[in-house]
C-alpha positions as CSV (number, residue, x, y, z in Angstrom):
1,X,24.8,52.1,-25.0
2,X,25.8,48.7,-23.2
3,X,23.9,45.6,-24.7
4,X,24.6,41.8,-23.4
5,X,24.6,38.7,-25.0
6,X,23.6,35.3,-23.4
7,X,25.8,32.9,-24.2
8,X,26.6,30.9,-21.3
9,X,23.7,27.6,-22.1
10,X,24.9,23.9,-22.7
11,X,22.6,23.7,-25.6
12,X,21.8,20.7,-24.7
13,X,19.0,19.8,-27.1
14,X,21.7,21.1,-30.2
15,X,23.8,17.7,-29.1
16,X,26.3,16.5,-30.6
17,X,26.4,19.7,-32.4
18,X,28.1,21.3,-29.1
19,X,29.8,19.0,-27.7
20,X,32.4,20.4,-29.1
21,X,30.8,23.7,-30.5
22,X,29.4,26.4,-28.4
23,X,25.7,26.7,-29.4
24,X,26.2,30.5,-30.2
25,X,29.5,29.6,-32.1
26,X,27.0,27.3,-34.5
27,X,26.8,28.6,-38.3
28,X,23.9,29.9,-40.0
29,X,24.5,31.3,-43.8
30,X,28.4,30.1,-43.2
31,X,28.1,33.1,-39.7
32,X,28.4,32.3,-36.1
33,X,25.0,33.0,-34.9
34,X,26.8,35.2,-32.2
35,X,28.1,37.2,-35.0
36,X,25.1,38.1,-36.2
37,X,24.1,39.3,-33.0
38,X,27.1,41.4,-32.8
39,X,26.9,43.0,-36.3
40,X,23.1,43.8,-35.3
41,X,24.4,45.1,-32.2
42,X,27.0,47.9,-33.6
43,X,24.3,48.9,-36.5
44,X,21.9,50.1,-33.9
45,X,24.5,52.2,-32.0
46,X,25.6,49.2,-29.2
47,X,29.4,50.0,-28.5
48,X,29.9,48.1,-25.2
49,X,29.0,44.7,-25.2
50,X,29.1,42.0,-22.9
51,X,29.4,38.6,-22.9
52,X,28.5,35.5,-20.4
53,X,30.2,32.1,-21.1
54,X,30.5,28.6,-19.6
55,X,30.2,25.9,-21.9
56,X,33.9,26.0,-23.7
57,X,34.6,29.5,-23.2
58,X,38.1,29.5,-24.9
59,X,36.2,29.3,-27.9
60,X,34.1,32.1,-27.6
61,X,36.9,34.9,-26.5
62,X,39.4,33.0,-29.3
63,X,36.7,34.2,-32.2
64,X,35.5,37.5,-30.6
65,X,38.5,38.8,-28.9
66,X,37.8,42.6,-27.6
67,X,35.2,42.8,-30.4
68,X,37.4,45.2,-32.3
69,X,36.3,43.3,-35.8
70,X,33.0,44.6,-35.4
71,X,33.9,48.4,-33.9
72,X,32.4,47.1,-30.5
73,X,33.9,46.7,-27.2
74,X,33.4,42.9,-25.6
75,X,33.9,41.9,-21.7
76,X,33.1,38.6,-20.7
77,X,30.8,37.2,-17.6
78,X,32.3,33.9,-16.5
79,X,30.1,31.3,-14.9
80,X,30.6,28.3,-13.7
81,X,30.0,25.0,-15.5
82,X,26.2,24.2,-15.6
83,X,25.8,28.6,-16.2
84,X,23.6,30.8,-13.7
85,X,20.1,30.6,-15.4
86,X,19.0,33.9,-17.4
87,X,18.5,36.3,-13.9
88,X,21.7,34.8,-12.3
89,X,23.7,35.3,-15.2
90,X,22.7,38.8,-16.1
91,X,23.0,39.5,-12.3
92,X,26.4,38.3,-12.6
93,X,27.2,40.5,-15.0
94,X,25.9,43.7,-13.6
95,X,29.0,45.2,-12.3
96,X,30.2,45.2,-16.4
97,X,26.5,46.9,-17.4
98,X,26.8,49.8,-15.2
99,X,23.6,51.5,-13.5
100,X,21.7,52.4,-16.5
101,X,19.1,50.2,-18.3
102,X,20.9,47.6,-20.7
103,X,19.7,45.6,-23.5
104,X,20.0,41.9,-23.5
105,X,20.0,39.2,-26.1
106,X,19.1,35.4,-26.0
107,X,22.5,34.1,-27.6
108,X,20.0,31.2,-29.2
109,X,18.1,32.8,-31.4
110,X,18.4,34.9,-34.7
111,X,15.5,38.0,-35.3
112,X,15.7,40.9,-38.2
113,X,14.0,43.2,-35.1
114,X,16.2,46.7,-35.9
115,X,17.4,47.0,-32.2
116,X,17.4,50.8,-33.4
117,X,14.0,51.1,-33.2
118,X,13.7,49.9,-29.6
119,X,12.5,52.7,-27.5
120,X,13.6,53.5,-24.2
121,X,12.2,52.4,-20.8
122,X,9.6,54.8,-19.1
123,X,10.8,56.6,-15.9
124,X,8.7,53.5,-13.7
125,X,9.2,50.8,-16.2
126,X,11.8,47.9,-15.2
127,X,11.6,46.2,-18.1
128,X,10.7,46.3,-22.2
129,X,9.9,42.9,-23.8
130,X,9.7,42.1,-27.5
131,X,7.0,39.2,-27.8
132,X,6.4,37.4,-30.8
133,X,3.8,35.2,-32.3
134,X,3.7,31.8,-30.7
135,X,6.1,29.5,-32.8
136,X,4.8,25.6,-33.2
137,X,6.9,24.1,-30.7
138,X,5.5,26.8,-28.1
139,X,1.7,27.2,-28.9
140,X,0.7,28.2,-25.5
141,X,3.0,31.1,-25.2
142,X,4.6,33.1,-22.3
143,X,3.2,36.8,-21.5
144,X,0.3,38.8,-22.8
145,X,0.4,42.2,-24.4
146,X,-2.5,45.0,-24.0
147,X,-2.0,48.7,-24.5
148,X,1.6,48.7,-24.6
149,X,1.7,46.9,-21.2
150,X,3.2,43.6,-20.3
151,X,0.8,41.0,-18.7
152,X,1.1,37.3,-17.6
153,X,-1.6,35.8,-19.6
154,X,0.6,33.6,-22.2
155,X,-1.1,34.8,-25.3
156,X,2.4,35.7,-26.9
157,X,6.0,34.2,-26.8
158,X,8.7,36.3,-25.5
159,X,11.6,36.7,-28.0
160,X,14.3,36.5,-25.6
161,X,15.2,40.6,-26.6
162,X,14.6,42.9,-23.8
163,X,15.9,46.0,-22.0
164,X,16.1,46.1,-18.4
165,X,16.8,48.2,-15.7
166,X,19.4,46.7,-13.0
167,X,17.1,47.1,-10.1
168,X,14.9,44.1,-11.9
169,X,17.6,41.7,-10.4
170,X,18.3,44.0,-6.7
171,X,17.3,40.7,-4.8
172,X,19.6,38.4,-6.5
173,X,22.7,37.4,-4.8
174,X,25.3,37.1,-7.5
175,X,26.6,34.0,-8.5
176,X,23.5,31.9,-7.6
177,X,20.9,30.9,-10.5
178,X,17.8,32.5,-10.8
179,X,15.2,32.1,-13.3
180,X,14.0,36.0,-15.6
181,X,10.5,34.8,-15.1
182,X,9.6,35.1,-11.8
183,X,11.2,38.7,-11.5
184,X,8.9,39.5,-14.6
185,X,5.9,38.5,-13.5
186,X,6.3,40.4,-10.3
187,X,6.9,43.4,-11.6
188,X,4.1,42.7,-14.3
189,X,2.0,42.6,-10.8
190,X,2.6,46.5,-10.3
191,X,2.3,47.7,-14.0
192,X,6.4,48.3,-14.6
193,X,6.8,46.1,-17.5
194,X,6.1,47.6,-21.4
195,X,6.6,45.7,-24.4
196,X,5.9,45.6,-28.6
197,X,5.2,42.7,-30.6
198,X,7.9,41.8,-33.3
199,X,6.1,39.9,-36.2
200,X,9.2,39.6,-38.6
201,X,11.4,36.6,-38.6
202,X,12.1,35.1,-35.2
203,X,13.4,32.2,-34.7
204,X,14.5,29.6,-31.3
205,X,17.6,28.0,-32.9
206,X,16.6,25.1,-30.1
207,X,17.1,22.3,-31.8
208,X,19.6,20.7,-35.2
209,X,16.2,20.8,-37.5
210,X,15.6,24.1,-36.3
211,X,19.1,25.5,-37.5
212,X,19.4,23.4,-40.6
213,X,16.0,25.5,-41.8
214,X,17.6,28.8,-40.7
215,X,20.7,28.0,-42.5
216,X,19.1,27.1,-45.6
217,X,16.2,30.3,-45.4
218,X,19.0,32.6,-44.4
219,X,21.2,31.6,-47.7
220,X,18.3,31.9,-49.9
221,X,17.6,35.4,-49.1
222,X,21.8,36.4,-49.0
């Protein structure tokens, strides 16, 4: 099974923290978040993974390597500085994921979801979403969840975890940004997206306060 990981953002709101640090690269429980990811990854069965980088990729590839360490496979997605958005960069990257659907995996954030139990996309389905409860610093939410079925009242906050088939990004010319949105909510329009709600830990590691909390949660729990 292929799986990516977005890892590509400035991060921005994380400065100083990465101006010299990628933001998946940052530490929680004395782990690079992207390592968690990884070791999540090869527990639920995820062998070929791959990577897209553009803020101080040297970094990334010097800790990761092929992904050997953690009986996975990496490739790397190189963008260009300023990265491709979430669509442009996975669309970038579709010629490593192959034709069949692929998981994917907001670099930024850290979630006990067991990517095991993720089932697999329906024969009309483009895409599976795991929402989440709204977090504070995004009370009004994203997408809406009924049934099983994927809607664009924001009711619930989209984890950034999702499984996709590569026909979702057909219309996108590679190596040109695109938003995920906007391909979502149009095929929410015609009833192909599914979805579950996740309501263990989930967390946007947006901002210094933000990891500093994880950090110190994550250690009391090791």
């Amino acid at each position: 099974m292929r799986a990516m990981i977005l890892a590509a953002g400035r991060g921005e709101r994380m400065r100083p923290l990465t101006d010299r640090t990628p933001k998946p690269l940052l530490p929680v429980a004395g782990k690079p978040l992207i390592v968690w990811h990884l070791e999540r990854l090869a527990r639920a069965g995820y062998r070929d993974i791959v990577i897209n980088h553009a803020h101080l990729p040297d970094q990334i590839e010097g800790l990761l390597d092929d992904g050997a360490a953690w009986g996975v496979s990496i490739r790397y997605s190189a963008e260009p500085p300023g990265a491709l958005e979430t669509a442009g960069g996975i669309a970038n990257a579709l010629p490593l994921l192959g034709s069949e659907p692929f998981l994917v995996v907001n670099g930024d954030i850290w979630c006990d979801l067991d990517l095991a139990t993720l089932p697999p996309l329906a024969d009309h389905d483009l895409a599976h979403l795991v929402l989440v409860p709204n977090p504070p610093q995004h009370p009004n939410g994203d997408f809406d969840l009924q049934d099983g079925r994927v809607g664009v009242s924001p009711r619930l906050t989209f984890s950034g975890i999702g499984r996709y088939r590569p026909e979702l990004f057909a219309s996108l010319e590679r190596g040109q940004p695109a938003r995920l949105a906007p391909l979502l909510r149009e095929a929410m329009a015609k009833d192909r997206v599914s979805g579950q709600i996740h309501t263990g830990r989930w967390v946007d590691v947006g901002t210094p306060e933000r990891l500093v909390a994880l950090d110190e949660e994550v250690r009391s729990h090791l």
